[in-house]
Each structure stands twice: as structure tokens, then as C-alpha cells.
N, C-alpha and C positions, 0 to 999 in steps of 0.2 A: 736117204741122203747121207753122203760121206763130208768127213770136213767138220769146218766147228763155225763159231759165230766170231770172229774175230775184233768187225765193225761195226758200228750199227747207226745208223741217219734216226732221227727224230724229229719227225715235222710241226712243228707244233709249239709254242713254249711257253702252253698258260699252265696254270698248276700243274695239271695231270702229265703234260709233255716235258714240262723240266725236272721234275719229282721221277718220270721215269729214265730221263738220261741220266739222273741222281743215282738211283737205284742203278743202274749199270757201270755208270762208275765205282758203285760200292761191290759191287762182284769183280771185278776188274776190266768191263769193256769199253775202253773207248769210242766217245759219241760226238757225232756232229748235230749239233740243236738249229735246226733251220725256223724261221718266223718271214711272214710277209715284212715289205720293205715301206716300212711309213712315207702319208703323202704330207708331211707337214711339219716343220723344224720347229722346237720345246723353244721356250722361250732360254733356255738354259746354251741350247745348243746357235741359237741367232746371237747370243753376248760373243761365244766363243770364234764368232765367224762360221761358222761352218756353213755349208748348204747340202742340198738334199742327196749330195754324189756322194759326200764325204762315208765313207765302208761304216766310220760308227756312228752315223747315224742310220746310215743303210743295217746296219747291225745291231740296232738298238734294241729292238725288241728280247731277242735271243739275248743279247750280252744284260740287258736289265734282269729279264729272268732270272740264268746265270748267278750274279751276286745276289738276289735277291733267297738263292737256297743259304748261303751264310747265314740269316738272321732267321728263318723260319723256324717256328715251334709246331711238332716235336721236330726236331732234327731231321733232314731226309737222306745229308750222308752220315756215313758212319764216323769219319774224320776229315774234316776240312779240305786235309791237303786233297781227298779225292777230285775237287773240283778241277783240277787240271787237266781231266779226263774228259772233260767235257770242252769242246771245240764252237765256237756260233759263227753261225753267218747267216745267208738268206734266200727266200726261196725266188730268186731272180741269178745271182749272181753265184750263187753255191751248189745249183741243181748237177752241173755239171761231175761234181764230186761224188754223187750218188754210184758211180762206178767202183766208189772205192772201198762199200760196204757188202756185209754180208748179208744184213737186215738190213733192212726200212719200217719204221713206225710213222703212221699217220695219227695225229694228235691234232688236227683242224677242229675249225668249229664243228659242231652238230646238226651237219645239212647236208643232205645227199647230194645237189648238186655241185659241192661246193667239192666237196670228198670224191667225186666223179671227176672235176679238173682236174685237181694236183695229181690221181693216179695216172689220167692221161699224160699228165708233164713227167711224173713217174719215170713213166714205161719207154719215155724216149731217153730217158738216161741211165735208168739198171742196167746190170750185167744180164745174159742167161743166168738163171739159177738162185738169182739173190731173192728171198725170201722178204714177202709185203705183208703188213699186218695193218688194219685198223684197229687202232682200242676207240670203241663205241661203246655206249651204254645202251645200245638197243638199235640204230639203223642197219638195214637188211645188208648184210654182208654180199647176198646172192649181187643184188641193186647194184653195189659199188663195184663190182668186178662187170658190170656189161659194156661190152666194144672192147673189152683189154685186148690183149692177146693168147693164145693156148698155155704160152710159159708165163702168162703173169697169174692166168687163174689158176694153174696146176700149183704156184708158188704161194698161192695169196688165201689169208686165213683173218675171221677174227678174233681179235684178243683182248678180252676185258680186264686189267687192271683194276682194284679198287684202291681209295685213295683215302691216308696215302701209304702210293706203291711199296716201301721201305718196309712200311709194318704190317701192312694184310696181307693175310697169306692167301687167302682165293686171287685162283688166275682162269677164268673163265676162256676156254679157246675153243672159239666154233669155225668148225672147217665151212667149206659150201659143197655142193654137186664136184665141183672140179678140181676138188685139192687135191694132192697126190697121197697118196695112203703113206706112204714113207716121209712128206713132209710134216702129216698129222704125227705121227710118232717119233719123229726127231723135235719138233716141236714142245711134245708131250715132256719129252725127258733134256730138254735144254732147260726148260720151262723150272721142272722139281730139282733137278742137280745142279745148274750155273745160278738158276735167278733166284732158289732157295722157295717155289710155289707149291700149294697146293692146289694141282689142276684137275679142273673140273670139266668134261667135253660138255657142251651146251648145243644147241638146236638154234637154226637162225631164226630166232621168236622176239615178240617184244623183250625187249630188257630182259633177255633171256633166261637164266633159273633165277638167283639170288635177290634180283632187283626186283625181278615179277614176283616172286612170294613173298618178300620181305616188304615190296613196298604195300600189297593187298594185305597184311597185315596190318601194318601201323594206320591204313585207312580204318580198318574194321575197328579196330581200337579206338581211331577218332569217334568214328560214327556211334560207337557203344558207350562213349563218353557222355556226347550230346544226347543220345538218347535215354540214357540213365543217370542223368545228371549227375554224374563225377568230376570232381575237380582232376587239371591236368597232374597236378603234386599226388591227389589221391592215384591216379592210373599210375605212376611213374613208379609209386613204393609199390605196389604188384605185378610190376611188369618187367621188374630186373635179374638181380641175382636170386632172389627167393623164388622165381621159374626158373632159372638157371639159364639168364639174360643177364647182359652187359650192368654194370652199375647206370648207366646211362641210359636202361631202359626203353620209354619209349620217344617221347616228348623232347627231352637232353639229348639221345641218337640225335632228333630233327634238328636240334639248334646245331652243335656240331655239324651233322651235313651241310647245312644250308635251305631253307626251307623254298629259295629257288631254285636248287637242283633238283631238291621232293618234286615238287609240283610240275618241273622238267620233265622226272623222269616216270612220273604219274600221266602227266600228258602224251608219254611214246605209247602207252598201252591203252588210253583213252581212244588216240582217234583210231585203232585198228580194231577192234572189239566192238560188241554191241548186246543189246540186253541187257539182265543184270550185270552182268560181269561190267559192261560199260558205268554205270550208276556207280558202282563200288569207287571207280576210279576216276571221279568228279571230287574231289576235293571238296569238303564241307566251306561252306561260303566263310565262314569265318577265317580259314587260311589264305584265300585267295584277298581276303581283307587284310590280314598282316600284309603278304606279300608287295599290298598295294602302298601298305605305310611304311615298308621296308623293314619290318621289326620280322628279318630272316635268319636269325639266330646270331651266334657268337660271336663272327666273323662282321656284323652288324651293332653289337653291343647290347642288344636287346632281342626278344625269340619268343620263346611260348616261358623260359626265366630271364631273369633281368637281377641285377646285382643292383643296391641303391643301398644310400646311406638309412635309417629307419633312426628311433630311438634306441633302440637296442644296437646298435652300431651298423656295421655293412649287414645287411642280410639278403639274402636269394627269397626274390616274389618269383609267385606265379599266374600265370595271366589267364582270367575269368574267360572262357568261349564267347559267353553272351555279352557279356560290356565292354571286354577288350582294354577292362582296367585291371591293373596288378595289386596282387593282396597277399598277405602270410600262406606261405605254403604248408599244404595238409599231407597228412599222411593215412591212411587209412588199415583200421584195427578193426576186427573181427574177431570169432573166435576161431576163425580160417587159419586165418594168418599165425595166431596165438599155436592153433595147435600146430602145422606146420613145422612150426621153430622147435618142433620137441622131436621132429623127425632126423633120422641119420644121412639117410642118401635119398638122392634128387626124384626118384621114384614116387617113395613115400609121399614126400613134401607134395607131389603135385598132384596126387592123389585126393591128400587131405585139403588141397584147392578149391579143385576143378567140381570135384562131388560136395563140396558143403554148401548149405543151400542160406548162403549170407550174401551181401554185400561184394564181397571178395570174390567168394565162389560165383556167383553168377556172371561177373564181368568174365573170369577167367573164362568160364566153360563157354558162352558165348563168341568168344576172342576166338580161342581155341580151336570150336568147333567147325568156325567157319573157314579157318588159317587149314587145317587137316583135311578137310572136305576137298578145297580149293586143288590143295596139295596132289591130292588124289586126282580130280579131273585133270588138272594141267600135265601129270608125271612124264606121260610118254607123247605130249607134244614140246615140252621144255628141254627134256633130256632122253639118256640113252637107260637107266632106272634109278631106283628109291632113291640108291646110297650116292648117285650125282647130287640129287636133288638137298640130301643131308648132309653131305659134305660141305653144298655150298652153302648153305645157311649157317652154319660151324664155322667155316673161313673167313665169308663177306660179314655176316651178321653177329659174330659172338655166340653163339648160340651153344649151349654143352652138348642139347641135343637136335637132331633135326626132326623137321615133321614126325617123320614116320616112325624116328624112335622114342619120339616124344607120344606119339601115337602106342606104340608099345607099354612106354610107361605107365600109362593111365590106363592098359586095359584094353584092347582091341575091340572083343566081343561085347565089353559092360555101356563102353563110349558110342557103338554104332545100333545096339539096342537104344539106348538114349536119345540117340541121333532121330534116330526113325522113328521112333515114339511121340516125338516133338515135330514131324513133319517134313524132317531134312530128308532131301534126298541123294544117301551115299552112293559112289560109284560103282558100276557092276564088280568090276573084277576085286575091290575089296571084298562085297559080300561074295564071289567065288573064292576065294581066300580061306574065309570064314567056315562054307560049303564044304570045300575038302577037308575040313578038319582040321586046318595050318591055323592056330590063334595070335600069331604074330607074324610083324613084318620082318624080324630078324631070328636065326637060331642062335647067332653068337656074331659078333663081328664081323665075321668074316665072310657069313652065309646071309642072303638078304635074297626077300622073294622075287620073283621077276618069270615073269613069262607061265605061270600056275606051278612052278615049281622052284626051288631055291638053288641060288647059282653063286660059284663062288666069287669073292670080291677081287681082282687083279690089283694087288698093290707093288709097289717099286718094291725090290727086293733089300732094299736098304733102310723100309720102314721097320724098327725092331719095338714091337710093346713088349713092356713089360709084363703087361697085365697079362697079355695072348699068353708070356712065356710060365708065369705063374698057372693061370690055368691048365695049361699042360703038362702040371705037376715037376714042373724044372727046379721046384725049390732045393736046395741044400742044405741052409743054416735059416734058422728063424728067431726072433726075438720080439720085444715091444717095439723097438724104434729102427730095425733096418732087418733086410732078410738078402741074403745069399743065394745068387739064381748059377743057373747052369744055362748062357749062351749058347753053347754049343761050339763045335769046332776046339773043345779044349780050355775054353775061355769062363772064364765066371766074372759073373754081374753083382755089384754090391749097390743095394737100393734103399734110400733111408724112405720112412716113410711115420716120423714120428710126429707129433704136432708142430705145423711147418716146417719137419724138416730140420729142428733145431737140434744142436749136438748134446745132448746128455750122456749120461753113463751108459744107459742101452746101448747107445750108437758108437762110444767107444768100442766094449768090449764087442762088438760084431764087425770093428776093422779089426783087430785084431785078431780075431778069431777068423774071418776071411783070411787075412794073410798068410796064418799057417798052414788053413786048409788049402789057401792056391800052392805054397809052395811046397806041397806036398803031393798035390792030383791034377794042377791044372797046369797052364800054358802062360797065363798073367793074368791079370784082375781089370777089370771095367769098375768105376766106382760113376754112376748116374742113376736120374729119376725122375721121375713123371711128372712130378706135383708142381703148382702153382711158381713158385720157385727153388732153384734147385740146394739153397738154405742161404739163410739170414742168420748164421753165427749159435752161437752157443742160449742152453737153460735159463736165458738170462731171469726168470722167474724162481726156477731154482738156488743161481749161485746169490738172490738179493735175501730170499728169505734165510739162507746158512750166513750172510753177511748181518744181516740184522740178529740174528741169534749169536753172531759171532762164535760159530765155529770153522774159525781159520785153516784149523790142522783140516778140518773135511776140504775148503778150499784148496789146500794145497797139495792135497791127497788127487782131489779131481783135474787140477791144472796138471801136476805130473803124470798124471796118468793119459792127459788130454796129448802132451807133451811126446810121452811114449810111442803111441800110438802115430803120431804122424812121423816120428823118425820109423817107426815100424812102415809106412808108405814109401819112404825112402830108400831105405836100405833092404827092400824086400828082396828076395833073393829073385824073384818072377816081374815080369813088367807089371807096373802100376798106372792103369791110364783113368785118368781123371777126365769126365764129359760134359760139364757143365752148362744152364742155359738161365734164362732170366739174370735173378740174383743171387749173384753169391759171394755173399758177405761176410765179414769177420769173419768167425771160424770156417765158414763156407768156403770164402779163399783159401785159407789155411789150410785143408784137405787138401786143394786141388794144385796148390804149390813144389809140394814135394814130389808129387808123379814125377814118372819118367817122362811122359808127354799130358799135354791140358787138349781136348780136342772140344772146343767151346764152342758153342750156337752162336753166331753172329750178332744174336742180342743178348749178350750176355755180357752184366754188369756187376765186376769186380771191384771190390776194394775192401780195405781194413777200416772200419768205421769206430773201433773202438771209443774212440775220443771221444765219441757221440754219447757213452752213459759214463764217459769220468774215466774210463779205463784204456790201456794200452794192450795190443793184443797178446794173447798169452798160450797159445799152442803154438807157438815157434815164429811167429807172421811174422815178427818184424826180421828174422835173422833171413827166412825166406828169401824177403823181398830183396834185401841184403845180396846174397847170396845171388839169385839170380843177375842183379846189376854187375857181381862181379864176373859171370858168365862172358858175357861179352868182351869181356876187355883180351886183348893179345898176348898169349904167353908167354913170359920173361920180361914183358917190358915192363918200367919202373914208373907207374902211374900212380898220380897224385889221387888216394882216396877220398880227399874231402870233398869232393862235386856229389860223388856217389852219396857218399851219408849224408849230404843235404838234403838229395832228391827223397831219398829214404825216407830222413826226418817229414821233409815237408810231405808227402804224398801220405803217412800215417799220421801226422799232428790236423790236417785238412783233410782228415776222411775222405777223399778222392776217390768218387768211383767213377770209372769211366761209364760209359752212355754207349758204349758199344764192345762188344772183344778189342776191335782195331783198336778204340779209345785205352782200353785196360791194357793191350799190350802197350800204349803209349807210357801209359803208367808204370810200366814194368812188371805186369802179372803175368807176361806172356812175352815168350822168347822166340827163337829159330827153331829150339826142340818142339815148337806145339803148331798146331793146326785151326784154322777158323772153319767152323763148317756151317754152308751157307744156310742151308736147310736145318732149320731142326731137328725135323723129325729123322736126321742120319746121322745126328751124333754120336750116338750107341754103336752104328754098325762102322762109321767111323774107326772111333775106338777101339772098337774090337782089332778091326784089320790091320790096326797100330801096334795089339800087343801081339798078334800073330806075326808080324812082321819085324820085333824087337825080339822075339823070342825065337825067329826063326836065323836071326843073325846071330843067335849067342851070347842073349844078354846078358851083363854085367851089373851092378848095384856100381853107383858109387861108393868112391874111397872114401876115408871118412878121413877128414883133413883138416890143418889146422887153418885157420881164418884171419888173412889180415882186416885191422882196424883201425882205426884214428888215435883211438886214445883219449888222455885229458884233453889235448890239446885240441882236440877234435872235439868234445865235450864242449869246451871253452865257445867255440866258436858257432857250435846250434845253440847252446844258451842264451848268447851273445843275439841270436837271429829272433828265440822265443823273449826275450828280454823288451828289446827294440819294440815288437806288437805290443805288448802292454804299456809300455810309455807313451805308445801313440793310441791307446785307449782302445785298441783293435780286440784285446784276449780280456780275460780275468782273471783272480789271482789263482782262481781253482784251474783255469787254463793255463796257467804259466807252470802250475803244479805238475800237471800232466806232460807239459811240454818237456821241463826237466827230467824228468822221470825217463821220458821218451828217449830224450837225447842220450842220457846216460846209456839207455842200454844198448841203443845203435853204437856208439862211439867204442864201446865196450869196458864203459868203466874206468876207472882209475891206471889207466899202464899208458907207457911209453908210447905216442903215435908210431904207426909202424911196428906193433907188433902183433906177431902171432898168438891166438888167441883156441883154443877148446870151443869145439861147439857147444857142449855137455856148458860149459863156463858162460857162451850169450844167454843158454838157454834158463839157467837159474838167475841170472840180472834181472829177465824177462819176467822168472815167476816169480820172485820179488818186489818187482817194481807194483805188478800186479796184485800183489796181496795187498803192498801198502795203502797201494792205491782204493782198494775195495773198501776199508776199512773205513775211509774218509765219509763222514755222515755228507760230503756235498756230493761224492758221487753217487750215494745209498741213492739219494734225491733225485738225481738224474736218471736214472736207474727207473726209478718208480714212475717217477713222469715218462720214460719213454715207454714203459708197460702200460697207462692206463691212459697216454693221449697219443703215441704214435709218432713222438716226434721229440727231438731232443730239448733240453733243457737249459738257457746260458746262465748259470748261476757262481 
């Protein structure tokens, strides 16, 4: 298929069908949200006169949706204003419009007959060639296409969203017999490159991969509950991040979902199935008894936890299977679990699980055994192999690992000896596996077994790991806290990789040390990384314990040096492109400010949060953020600074991070020089293609210039603003400390508003304001509390 996706119709406008016209306005396509037209005027709408002709009430549905993404948590656009992207009307009066898209999404209820209409109503109003999707969670896509027409089934695909859409990255897309192989593959890569998915091809099966294993999981788990008598609190502490599962576990997943959608989408695989496999997916009576009392998790207020006031104040119960009464939640401690915690990497830890023969270890190896087994029969009626099946439980599910690598983990040969020992009966082609001598499902990433022989994995050429590129001995430079790869193409990669990521001296001297080796061997510099986030700011454990010993001169040794180094970002004589994704905070921004370009993950959330342990930031942030806002302004013309150093002030006195890149460049962390990239997993190659392209133009560093400023008078006037909060009882006095401080050095100190000002000159304001400020035992305070509880301090 040639052409692009321009338009797109959304039928549908309950959660999942407004959250996806959400989601396409956040990538930039405009949507027409359609909904049936109500048979009966709101009591709201009879005061205002209206009756049942009037468009907003005919409208209503769609346009309620609509304002209703404004309030929802988490967020489904990236910034507000996107919502003007989205268009409503209805599926009576707006069908005709369908002409005008290039998609169609069906978002109806979950009934085949019902999804068999509207495509008939469909197909009398598409163009040739517009491409139809359902997002279903399991009705037979084959089903919904019968009586279409040749161009509707050659156009027509299913597409699973999980919700919500914005933030999970599996996108489940299952063709039928009659899709056109070119529409599967335009599909495929509109899907990872515009909507920013990882897609998964799926088999038109129940609740097709992610749903089918994940939900025969959390049953087996139920059912290993009741029958080993575990509390839901106990299953939830071994069923999360210590397997290398969401914090949310098993039980917390079900309340977030909704425990009428569980039992929903438990029931698609229920009535198609029979035998055991049927039994598995009967829901133990006691959830079909919540369901009946409505205690369907979060979204209800009550679930399998329940928040309630106790004596000890608010606290999280957890609710008994057999009484269906709520009690103090348990946690469960072994010498499993104990020893686990002394392990390094996720391997180990599940090892010392699954094989211990406690409490712990037997729920897991049980869970396990049956979740791997399952895995194994269903692979090649679910999907096309393994690493479908692992991918989608890593995208829909959280999961670090999928089945079958998780299967790898623990041992292929020791786990299916076990297996069989105990009765199970594992599937042939595993034990052929095993026969030829192959002792795992993977050689490396890339390579995963399939078909009695291992095949290589087809990934978008824009997915770049790290890891792959480490393994292939692309290192350069190395140290404790960041190592220097070699991208290829000319290009070098700088990857911090120090405890979270945070800036110490390591990570200093290994930008600096990249910068002279790029600009002496390479093309421009990639500065990105893999981890959890892509950093939250500076040693703050470091700079409290040299603050409590008070050696200042080491502080101020490590702040210039910190200082050094990101004008060394600046003014590198090669491009500097900055990749950022999650969070990147304080010094994290800080790095990623001075590039020549920022090529940020779509969820990536910047800001200067210093204020948050007493401090102002102090590798250059605030001149930065400074500096950028004066990017924009028109050259020559005679603009009044004070707007700007307000925003300044305010946006670092309010630790402001945005909730998304769009959000962050609203804040000013992000200009016209930078790029959003939808996809995560391409920001690296992004980048890369950024500094081949700045290098291939003839790059230049900027000039080093002097800076205008406010002055006192400018001073006078954020004073004046941090003043005002504290009289209205808004700040504290250690807060007004900070805000002075702050102001001072945005304003630039004591000179003449309007003038010209030294960089070198913000940037020691900066490191002074920053020393003084360290020094104060109420930020030492702050400081400590945010190291040993996570969250800041108002003191």
C-alpha cells in the first residue's frame, strides 16, 4: 500500500474508543469519534429545551466522552490542546463522512452481531482502499468480515489495543485469510513508527496471545491460592518485581483492570475450549461473588484491596477468598525470598524461587510450571513463534521476561526433568529441542528456536540496543558509571549506567572524555540508555554526606567540574545529540539541554526539580532553561525580558515536570532544534540520524555570547512574586530562602536590567547560590528525607 494514514473514524466512544482517538491525536491524526444517537433526553438537557433532533444531544455521547479525556488519570493526551483533534458526531447522521478517512476503527460493544451491522453500514460509505480495523479482545475477526465485500476483506484486519492505549506498548494485529499481505505490512510499520507500538502478529484465537496467557496465568495463581491456602497480600509480595512482574503483581493487575473485564475476557476463552483447558477458565466462585457484589476493583473503590480508615490511620486491607471479609495485609517471608534478595540479576533470583522447596518456592514453581507448559501447547495456534508470544507478555503484561525466556532462566533441561517427574505432560517439540541437543529457547536475542532449528528475529531496523551493541565488542571507553560505544556509521553512543543513572564523578569524567574522543574519531556523539530511567539528577547521597562533613571546597570542586563538562556538551566541536526517555531530572535535564538537538521519547518527563531537597540547580540548569526561552525570541527586536525570567523563576521554584515531552517542551525544555520520537524504542536511531545529518551539513558549535538579563530590577520583581507566597502562607521561610536565591541568579545579580552579562558570570551565581544553599542544615534535612522516604520534605 502506498500513501499514509491521514484520517481516521473511531466508532465507538467508551473508554477504549475515546483513549484511542486520544492516542491519535497525540501522534498528530486527526479523528472523527462516532457513538450511537440516544433514545432519551437527560434531565439536564429537558430544562434546556432541547429534544431528541437537537445535533448535541444527537452528539452526546461522543462529545461526553470527548471532555471526559480532560479529567482522566493517567492522562491519555500528552497536552490538552491535543483534544481539538478529535471531531464527534454520530453513527446516524455522520456515517456519510466515512468517505473522508483513511482508517476506520470499530470500538462497538463486544458482540458479533452487533460488530457485523455497523461494518455493513461501514462498507456502504468507505472509499475503495480505506483500511477497517476492529480492536476486539478476542471475537473472530474471520466472523466479522463475512458478506463484506472483496475490498473490505482484503482492507480489513484485527487490531488489539491495550488500555490504556497512550501507555502500553503491545499492539496485537491479526490479519484473516483475506488480508492483503501489503496491507499486513503497512499496517505493521504505521503501527511501530506513527502510533509509536510494539506489534505483535497474533492468530485469530481467543483473546489471542497476551490475553490468553496472561489471563491462564492469574487464574492458575488464583486457583494455587485457594488451594494452598495463601493470602491474596501473600501471592501479590511473590508475584511482582521479585519475578520480574509489575509492582502490581497479581491481584492489584485485577483491581486496576477491572475484575468485570477479567471475568469478560475469561469468559471469551471459556465458551470455545473444553476439557481441562475449559476448568482452568471458570473463574473460582468466589470472584464471580465479588463481581456479584460489585467489589470489581478501583474503579469501584473496593476489589481483592480496599483502602479504609483502621487505627493506625488509612491503611490497604486485603480481602480473605473464603469470608469475603477484609483484614491487614500479609506479606510472605521464606528463606526463598530472603535468599533471592542477595541475588544480582533476574535469572539467579528465580532460580533461588522456583527450586526452593518453602512456601514461596512451591506457589512459584507451581504458577510457573503450568503458565510454561500452557505456553508451550498454545505457541503455534496463538502466534507465528516464541518471541511473538514473549514479546506480548513484556508489552501487554509488564513482564521483563516472557515465557519462554523465563523458561530459559530457570533451566530448560532441570525445569522439564521436574516437569515430568512430577507427572506433567510437556509438549513434543519442547522435548525435540531438548533431543537435538539445543538447551534453550534462545541463543542470544536475536536468535530464538522455531521450526527444530533457530531463526533469526526480524526487527525494525530502527530498534538500536545497547546491550546487542556492547555484546558485539563496540565498546570504546569504559568506566564505573557510563561506557562509550561505537554506533556505527561514525557515530558514538554515550551510555550512563551508574546506580540509577545518577551523575557522579564517573559520569562526569566519561563526558568529557567521550567529547574529546568524538572530536577527534568520530561524526557526533549520541548521549542515551536503557535503564529504568534515563536519570533523576545528581550523587545526591554523595554531595549530603561531603555536606555534613562539610567539605565545601570537594562541593565546589565537583559542581565546577559538573559545570565544565556540560559547556563541554555545548560547545563540542562535533554534534551532541541528547535521547532521552522516562525521567530526566535535575542534572538529567541538565545534560540533555545543551545538545545541539534533545530527540526525547514521547514519555519523557523533564524538569529541574532541585527545590525539591533545598537546592537550586547547579550544572548550568537554570541558565539553560534561560537561554533556550531566549531562542525563540526575533532578532533585533527590543523584547521586554521580564515575562521570560518569570517563567524561568516559576518553572524551577515549582519543580515542574511535564507529564510528557509535548508537556516538557511546554515548559521550555524542548524547542524547534529538537524532535519527539514516538516510539521509544527509535530514539537512539533517531539520534544517531540527527548527528549524521548536523555533521553532514557542516556543523558548527555555538558562539559563546554574552547574555542579556533583568538585573536588580528584575531581582526586585521575582522577590516580590516569591514574597507574596509566603504571606499568603503558600511557601516557608526555608522556601522563600530558596526562591531568593533562585531569583538572584536567573535575574543575574546585582547589574543594570538590560545588561549584558558572561556566561562563565550566571554560571558561578549558580555555584554559589548552590553551595550556600547546601550548607543550610534545613536542606541537609531535605536532602535525607528525600534519600530515605522518596519524597520531598516542607520544612
Amino acid at each position: 500500500m502506498s500513501g499514509k494514514i491521514r484520517k481516521a473514524a473511531v466508532l465507538g466512544s467508551g473508554v477504549m474508543g475515546s483513549g484511542i482517538a486520544a492516542h491519535l491525536a497525540n501522534v498528530g491524526i486527526p479523528s472523527l469519534l462516532l457513538d450511537i444517537v440516544p433514545r432519551e433526553l437527560t434531565e439536564a438537557e429537558k430544562a434546556k429545551g432541547l429534544t431528541l433532533q437537537d445535533p448535541q444531544v444527537r452528539n452526546r455521547l461522543s462529545a461526553t466522552a470527548k471532555q471526559k479525556l480532560l479529567k482522566q488519570k493517567p492522562a491519555p493526551l500528552t497536552v490538552n490542546d491535543n483534544i481539538d483533534m478529535i471531531e464527534v458526531g454520530n453513527l446516524e447522521d455522520d456515517l456519510h463522512r466515512l468517505g473522508e478517512v483513511d482508517w476506520i476503527v470499530e470500538v462497538v460493544v463486544e458482540n458479533l452481531d452487533i460488530k457485523q451491522k455497523v461494518f455493513a453500514q461501514v462498507e456502504e460509505y468507505r472509499k475503495q482502499g480505506t483500511i477497517v480495523s476492529s480492536n476486539t479482545s478476542g471475537i473472530s475477526i474471520e466472523a466479522m468480515a463475512e458478506g463484506r465485500s472483496d475490498d473490505f476483506k482484503e482492507h480489513f484486519l484485527g487490531i488489539h489495543f491495550f488500555n490504556p492505549p497512550r501507555y502500553l506498548k503491545l499492539l496485537e494485529i491479526i490479519p484473516t485469510a483475506h488480508t492483503k499481505p501489503d496491507i499486513l505490512s503497512f499496517m505493521k510499520t504505521f503501527a511501530e513508527d506513527t502510533l509509536g507500538k510494539g506489534v505483535v502478529e497474533a492468530k485469530d484465537t481467543p483473546n489471542f496471545i497476551a490475553n490468553r496467557i496472561g489471563t491462564y496465568g492469574l487464574l492458575v495463581s488464583a486457583r494455587e491460592m485457594i488451594e494452598g491456602n495463601y493470602s491474596v497480600g501473600e501471592v501479590d509480595s511473590i508475584t511482582g518485581p521479585m519475578i520480574g512482574r509489575p509492582k502490581s503483581a497479581t491481584f492489584r493487575t485485577l483491581d486496576v483492570v477491572g475484575l468485570d473485564t477479567f471475568l469478560h475476557v475469561a469468559n471469551n476463552v471459556y465458551e470455545q475450549v473444553d476439557g481441562k483447558e475449559k476448568e482452568i477458565f471458570n473463574p473460582p466462585a468466589f470472584m464471580k461473588e465479588m463481581a456479584e457484589k460489585g467489589w470489581i476493583g478501583s474503579k469501584a473503590g473496593q476489589g481483592f484491596f480496599v483502602k479504609q480508615k483502621t487505627e493506625k490511620g488509612k491503611e490497604i486491607l486485603e480481602l480473605d477468598p473464603n469470608t469475603l471479609e477484609y483484614g491487614p495485609r500479609k506479606k510472605l517471608k521464606t528463606k526463598a525470598t530472603e535468599a533471592s534478595k542477595q541475588t544480582k540479576t533476574l535469572p539467579e533470583k528465580m532460580k533461588a524461587l522456583v527450586y526452593a522447596d518453602d512456601r514461596a518456592g512451591n506457589f512459584l514453581w507451581k504458577t510457573l510450571k503450568a503458565t510454561l507448559i500452557y505456553s508451550a501447547e498454545k505457541c503455534d495456534k496463538i502466534a507465528n513463534d516464541i518471541s511473538a508470544v514473549d514479546d506480548a507478555m513484556k508489552w501487554g503484561f509488564g513482564w521483563e521476561l516472557g515465557p519462554f525466556e523465563t523458561w530459559d532462566a530457570i533451566g530448560v533441561e532441570e525445569s522439564v526433568k521436574r516437569m515430568e517427574a512430577e507427572g506433567e505432560t510437556v509438549p513434543a517439540w519442547v522435548k525435540d529441542m531438548l533431543a537435538s541437543g539445543q538447551t534453550s529457547f534462545y541463543k542470544n536475542r536475536n536468535e530464538y528456536f522455531h521450526n527444530g532449528d533457530y531463526a533469526i528475529k526480524q526487527e525494525n531496523k530502527k530498534n538500536i540496543h545497547l546491550k546487542t551493541v556492547k555484546e558485539n565488542g563496540n565498546v570504546i571507553l569504559k568506566n564505573s558509571g557510563a561506557t562509550l560505544l561505537d554506533l556505527g556509521d561514525g557515530v558514538a553512543g554515550l551510555e550512563f549506567h551508574s546506580p540509577n543513572n545518577s551523575i557522579g564523578l564517573d559520569v562526569i569524567e566519561m563526558i568529557n572524555k567521550s567529547i574529546a574522543e568524538v572530536e577527534k574519531n568520530y561524526q557526533g556523539l549520541v548521549i542515551a540508555n536503557e535503564g529504568k530511567n534515563f536519570c533523576v539528577g545528581a550523587n545526591l547521597m554523595m554531595m549530603l554526606m561531603e555536606a555534613q562533613d562539610e567539605n565545601f571546597f570537594e562541593i565546589d570542586l565537583v559542581v565546577r567540574q559538573f559545570q565544565k563538562a556540560m559547556a563541554n556538551i555545548r560547545y563540542s566541536a562535533k554534534p551532541v545529540v541528547a535521547a532521552p526517555h522516562s525521567m530526566a531530572l535535575g542534572g538529567g535535564a541538565e545534560v540533555c539541554m545543551p545538545a545541539a538537538s534533545i530527540h526525547a521519547s514521547s514519555e519523557t518527563y523533564m524538569g529541574l526539580v532541585e527545590v525539591g531537597v533545598g537546592l537550586i540547580p547547579g550544572g548550568g540548569g537554570n541558565k539553560e532553561l534561560y537561554l533556550r526561552q531566549l531562542e525563540h525570541l526575533p532578532k533585533g527586536a527590543n523584547i521586554d525580558l521580564q515575562p521570560i525570567a518569570n517563567k524561568v523563576f516559576e518553572t524551577i521554584a515549582m519543580a515542574k515536570v511535564g507529564t510528557s515531552a509535548d508537556e516538557s517542551a511546554k515548559n521550555g525544555f524542548l524547542g524547534p532544534r529538537d524532535h519527539v520520537v514516538i516510539n521509544g524504542d527509535h530514539r537512539i536511531y533517531s539520534a544517531k540520524q540527527k548527528v549524521l545529518q548536523l555533521a553532514e551539513a557542516g556543523y558548527h558549535p555555538p558562539q559563546r555570547k554574552k547574555i542579556p538579563v533583568v538585573g536588580e530590577a528584575g531581582y526586585a520583581t521575582l522577590q516580590l512574586g516569591a514574597k507574596t507566597m509566603k504571606f499568603a502562607g503558600q511557601i516557608s521561610d526555608h522556601d522563600l530562602k530558596i526562591a531568593e536565591q533562585l531569583a538572584f541568579v536567573i535575574a543575574g545579580g546585582r547589574v543594570p536590567k538590560g545588561s549584558y552579562v558572561d556566561e562563565q558570570y550566571l554560571l558561578d551565581l549558580e555555584r554559589e547560590a548552590f553551595l550556600s544553599l547546601i550548607a543550610e542544615p534545613k536542606t541537609q534535612q531535605r536532602m535525607q528525607h528525600m534519600l530515605a522516604k522518596g519524597k520531598p520534605l516542607r520544612n
